[in-house]
N, CA, C and O of each residue as an XYZ file, in Angstrom:
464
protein
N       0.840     -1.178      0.000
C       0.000      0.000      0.000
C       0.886      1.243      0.000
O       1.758      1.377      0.858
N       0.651      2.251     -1.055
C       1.303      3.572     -1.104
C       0.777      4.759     -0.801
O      -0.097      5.338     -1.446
N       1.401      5.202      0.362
C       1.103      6.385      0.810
C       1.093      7.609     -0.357
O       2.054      7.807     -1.100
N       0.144      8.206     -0.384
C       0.006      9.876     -0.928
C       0.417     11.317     -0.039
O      -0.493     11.901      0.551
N       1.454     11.712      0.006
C       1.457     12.696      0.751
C       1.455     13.381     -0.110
O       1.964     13.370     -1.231
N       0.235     14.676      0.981
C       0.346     16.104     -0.048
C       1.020     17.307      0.329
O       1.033     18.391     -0.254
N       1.669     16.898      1.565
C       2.922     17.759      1.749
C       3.588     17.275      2.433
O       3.183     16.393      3.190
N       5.451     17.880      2.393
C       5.987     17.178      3.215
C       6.857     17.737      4.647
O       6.856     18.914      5.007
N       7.228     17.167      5.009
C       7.334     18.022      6.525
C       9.267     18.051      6.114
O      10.004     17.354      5.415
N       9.431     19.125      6.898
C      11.138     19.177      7.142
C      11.506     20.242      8.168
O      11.013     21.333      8.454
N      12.412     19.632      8.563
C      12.995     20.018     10.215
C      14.035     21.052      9.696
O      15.068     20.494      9.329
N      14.047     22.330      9.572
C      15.198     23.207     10.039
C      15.919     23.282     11.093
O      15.735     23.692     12.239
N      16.894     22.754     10.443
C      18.545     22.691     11.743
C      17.856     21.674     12.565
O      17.080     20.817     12.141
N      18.257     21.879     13.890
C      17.529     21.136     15.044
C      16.357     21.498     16.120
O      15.816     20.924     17.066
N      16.230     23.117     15.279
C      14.744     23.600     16.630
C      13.389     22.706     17.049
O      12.830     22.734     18.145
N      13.036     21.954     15.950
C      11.828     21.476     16.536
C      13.017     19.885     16.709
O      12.328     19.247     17.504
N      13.724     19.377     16.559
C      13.900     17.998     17.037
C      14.697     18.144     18.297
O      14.960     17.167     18.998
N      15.056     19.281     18.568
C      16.149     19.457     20.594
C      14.212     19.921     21.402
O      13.790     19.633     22.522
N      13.533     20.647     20.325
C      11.779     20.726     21.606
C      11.697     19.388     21.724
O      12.053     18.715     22.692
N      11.117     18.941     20.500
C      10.474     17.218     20.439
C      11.319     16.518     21.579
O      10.623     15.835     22.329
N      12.765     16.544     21.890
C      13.180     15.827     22.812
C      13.113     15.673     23.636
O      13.628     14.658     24.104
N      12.212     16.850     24.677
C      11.892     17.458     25.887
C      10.427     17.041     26.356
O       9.983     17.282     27.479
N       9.646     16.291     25.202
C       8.580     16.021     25.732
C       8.379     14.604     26.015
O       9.010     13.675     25.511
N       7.061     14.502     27.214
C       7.180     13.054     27.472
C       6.384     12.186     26.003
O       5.797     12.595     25.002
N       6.770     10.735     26.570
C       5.866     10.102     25.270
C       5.101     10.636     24.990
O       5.325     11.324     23.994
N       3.738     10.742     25.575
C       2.094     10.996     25.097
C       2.339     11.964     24.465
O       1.711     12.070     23.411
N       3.232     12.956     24.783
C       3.150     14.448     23.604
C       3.698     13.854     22.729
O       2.858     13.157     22.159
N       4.809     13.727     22.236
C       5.588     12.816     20.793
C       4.779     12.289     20.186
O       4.610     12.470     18.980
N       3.881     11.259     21.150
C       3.023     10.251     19.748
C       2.042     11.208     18.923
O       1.861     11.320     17.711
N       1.392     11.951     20.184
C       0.194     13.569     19.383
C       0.857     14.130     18.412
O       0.398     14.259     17.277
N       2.399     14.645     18.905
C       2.719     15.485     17.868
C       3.002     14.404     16.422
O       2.777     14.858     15.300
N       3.375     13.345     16.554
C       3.648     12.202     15.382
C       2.523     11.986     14.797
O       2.649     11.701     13.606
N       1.451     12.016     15.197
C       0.238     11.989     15.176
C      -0.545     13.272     14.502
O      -1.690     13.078     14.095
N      -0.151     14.142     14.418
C      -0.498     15.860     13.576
C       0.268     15.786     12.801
O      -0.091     16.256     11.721
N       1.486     15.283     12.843
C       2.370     16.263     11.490
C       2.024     14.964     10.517
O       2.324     15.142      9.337
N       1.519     13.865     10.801
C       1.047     12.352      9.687
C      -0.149     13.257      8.901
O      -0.307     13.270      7.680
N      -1.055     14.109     10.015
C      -2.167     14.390      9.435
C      -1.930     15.656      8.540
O      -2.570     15.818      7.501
N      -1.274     16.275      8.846
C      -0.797     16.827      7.911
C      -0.161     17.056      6.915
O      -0.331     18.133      6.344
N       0.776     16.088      6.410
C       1.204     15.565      5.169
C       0.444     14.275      4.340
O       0.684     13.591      3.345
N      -0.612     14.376      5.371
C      -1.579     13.365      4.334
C      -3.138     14.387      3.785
O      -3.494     14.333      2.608
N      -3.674     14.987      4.503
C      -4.722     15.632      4.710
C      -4.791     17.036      3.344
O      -3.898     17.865      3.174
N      -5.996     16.953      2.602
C      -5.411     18.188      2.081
C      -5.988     19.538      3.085
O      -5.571     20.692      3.185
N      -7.352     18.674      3.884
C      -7.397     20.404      4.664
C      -7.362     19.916      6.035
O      -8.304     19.208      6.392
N      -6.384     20.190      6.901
C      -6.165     20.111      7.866
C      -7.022     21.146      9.080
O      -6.957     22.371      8.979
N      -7.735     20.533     10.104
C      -8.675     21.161     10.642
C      -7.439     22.536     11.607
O      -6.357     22.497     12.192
N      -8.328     23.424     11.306
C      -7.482     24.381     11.972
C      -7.255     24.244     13.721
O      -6.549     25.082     14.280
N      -7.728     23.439     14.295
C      -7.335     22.443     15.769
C      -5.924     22.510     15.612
O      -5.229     23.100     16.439
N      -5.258     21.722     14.205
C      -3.989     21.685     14.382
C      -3.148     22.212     13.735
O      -1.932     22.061     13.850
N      -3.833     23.017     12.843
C      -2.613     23.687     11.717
C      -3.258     24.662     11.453
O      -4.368     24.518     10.941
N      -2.759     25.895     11.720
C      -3.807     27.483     11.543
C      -2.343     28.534     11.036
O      -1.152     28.385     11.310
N      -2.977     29.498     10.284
C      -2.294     30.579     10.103
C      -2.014     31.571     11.337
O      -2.977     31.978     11.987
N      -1.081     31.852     11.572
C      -0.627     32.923     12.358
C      -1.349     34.774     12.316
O      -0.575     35.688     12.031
N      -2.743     35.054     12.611
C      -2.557     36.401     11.881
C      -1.423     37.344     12.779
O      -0.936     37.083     13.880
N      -1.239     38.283     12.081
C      -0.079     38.845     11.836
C       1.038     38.586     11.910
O       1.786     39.106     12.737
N       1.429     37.637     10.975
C       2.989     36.873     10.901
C       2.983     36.854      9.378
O       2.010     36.803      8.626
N       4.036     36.897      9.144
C       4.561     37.228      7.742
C       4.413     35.396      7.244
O       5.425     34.695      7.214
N       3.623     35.075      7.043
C       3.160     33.662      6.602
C       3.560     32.430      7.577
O       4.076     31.427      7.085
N       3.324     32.517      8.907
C       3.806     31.482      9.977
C       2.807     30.801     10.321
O       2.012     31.371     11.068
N       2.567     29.672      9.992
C       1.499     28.517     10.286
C       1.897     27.883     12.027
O       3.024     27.594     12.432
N       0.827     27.814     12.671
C       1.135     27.495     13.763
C       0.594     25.903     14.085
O      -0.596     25.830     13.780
N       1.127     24.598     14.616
C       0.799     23.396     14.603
C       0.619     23.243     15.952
O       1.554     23.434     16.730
N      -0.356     22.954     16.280
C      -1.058     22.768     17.880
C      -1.382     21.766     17.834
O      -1.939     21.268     16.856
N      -0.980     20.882     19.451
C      -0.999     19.694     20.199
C      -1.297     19.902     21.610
O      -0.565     20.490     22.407
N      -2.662     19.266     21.907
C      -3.075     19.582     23.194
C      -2.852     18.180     24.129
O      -2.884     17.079     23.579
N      -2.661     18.294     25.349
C      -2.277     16.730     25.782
C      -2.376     16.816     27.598
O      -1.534     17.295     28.358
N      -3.570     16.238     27.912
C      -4.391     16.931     28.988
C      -4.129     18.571     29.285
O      -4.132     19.147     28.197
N      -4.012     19.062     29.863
C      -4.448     20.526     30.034
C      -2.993     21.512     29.841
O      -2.845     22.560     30.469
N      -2.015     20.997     28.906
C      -1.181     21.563     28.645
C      -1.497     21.975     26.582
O      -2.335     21.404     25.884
N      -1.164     22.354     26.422
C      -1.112     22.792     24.646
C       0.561     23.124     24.424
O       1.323     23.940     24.942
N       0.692     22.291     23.607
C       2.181     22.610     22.289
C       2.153     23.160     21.450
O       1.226     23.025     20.652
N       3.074     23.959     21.266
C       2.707     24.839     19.871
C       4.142     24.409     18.889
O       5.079     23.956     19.547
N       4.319     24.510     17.604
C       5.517     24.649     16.799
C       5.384     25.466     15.711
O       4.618     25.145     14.803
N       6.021     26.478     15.673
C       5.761     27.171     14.178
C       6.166     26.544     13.045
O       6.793     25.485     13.057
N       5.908     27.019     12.255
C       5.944     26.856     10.510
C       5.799     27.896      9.768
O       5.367     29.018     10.034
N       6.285     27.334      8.594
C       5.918     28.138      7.112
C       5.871     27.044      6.218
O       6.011     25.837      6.418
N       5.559     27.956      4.784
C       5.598     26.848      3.796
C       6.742     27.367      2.586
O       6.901     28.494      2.117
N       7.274     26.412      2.364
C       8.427     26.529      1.272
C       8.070     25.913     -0.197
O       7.905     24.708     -0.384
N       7.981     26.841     -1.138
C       7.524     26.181     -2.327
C       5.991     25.234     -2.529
O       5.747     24.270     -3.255
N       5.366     25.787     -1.811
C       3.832     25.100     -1.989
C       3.683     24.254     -1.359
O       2.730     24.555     -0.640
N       4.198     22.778     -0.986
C       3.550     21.636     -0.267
C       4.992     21.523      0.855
O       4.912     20.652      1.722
N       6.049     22.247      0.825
C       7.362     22.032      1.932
C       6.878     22.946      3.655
O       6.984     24.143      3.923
N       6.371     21.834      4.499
C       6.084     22.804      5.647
C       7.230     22.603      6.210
O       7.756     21.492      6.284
N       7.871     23.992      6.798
C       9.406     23.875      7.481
C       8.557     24.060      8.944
O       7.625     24.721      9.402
N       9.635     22.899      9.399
C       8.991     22.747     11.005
C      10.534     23.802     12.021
O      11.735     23.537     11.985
N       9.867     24.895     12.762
C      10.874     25.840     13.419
C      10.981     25.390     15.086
O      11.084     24.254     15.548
N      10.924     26.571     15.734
C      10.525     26.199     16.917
C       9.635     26.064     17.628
O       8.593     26.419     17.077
N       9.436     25.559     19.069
C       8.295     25.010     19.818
C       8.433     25.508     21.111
O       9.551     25.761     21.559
N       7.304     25.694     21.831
C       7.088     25.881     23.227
C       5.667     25.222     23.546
O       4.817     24.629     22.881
N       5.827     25.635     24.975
C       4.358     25.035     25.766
C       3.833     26.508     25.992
O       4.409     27.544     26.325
N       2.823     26.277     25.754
C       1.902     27.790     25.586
C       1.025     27.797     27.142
O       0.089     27.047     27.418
N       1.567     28.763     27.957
C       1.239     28.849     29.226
C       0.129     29.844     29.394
O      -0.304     29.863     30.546
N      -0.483     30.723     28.513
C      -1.010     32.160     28.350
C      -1.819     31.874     27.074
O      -1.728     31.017     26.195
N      -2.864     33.188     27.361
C      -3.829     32.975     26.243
C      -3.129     33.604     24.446
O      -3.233     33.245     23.273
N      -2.411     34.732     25.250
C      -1.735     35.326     24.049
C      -0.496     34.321     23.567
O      -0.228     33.460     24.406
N       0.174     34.298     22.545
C       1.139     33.522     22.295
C       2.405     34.420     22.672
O       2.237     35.619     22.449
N       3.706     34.034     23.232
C       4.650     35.057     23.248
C       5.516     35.981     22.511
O       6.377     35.501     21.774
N       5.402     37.130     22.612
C       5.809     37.593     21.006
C       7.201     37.092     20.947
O       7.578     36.626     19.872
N       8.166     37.126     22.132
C       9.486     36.482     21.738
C       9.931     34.955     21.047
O      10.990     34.599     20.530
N       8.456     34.124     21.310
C       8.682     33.077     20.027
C       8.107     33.337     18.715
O       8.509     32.745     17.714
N       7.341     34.052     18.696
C       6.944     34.781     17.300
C       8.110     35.317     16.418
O       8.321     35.213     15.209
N       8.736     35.870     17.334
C      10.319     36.440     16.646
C      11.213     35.434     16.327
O      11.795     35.479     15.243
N      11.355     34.786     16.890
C      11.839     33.790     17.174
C      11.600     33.180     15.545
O      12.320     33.447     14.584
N      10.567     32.426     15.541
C      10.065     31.974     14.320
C      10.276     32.600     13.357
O      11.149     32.086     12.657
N       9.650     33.991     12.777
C      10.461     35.160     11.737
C      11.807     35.222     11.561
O      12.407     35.224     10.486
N      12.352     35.283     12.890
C      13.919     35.248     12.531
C      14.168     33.914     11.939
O      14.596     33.978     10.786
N      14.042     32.933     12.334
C      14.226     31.530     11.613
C      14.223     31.423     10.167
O      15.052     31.099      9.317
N      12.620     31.928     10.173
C      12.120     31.667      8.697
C      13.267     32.681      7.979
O      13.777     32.032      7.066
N      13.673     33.604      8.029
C      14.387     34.748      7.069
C      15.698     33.961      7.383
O      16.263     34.155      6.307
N      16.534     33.243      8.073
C      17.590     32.543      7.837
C      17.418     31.651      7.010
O      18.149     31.439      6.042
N      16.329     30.978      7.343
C      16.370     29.433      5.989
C      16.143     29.661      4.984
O      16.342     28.817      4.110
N      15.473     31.284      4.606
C      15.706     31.524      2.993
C      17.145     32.266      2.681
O      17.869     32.216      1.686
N      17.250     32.862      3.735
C      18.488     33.849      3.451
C      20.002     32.323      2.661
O      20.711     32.218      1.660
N      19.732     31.538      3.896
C      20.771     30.215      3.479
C      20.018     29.586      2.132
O      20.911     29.009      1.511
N      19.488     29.529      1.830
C      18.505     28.802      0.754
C      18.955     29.574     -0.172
O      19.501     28.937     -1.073
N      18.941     31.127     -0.371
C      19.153     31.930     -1.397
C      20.695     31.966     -2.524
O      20.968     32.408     -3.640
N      21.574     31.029     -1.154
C      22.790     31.461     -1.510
C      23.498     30.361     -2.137
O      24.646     30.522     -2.551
């Protein structure tokens, strides 16, 4: 049986695989568990994959896992490439703007290196 993916996932540097390392199982399998649905899915329920408003195109991937929520940013590279950035545990209703930056700054390195 052959899988169809309609997009594919990729890890810049090591930000989301040094988060991913920090969590216990049950979060890993959720998050293994969203990013499947999302490289298979063409519309992914915005539960787990939503646009950022006001972010210069940063998709945000949410994992809830009893009364804690994960977040990891994203973008998309060339149409179906979601670059997976960094992650936190979202303690507050607002998201923090210093991982917001965080993420922007990312994203403008992996094209800036991409460009060259």
């Amino acid at each position: 049986m052959t899988e169809k993916f309609v997009r594919n996932i990729f890890y810049y540097k090591s930000y989301y695989l040094d988060f991913y390392a920090t969590l216990n199982p049950d979060v890993k399998k959720k998050f293994n568990w969203t990013l499947q649905l999302i490289s298979e899915i063409e519309s992914v329920p915005e539960k787990y994959f939503s646009h950022m408003t006001g972010s210069s195109c940063l998709f945000e991937i949410r994992v809830e896992v009893g009364t804690n929520i994960y977040r990891v940013f994203s973008f998309f590279d060339e149409g179906k490439l979601v670059v997976l950035v960094n992650g936190f545990i979202k303690k507050t209703q607002k998201t923090p703007k210093n991982e917001i930056e965080q993420a922007e700054k990312l994203k403008k390195q992996y094209f800036d290196e991409k460009d060259k």
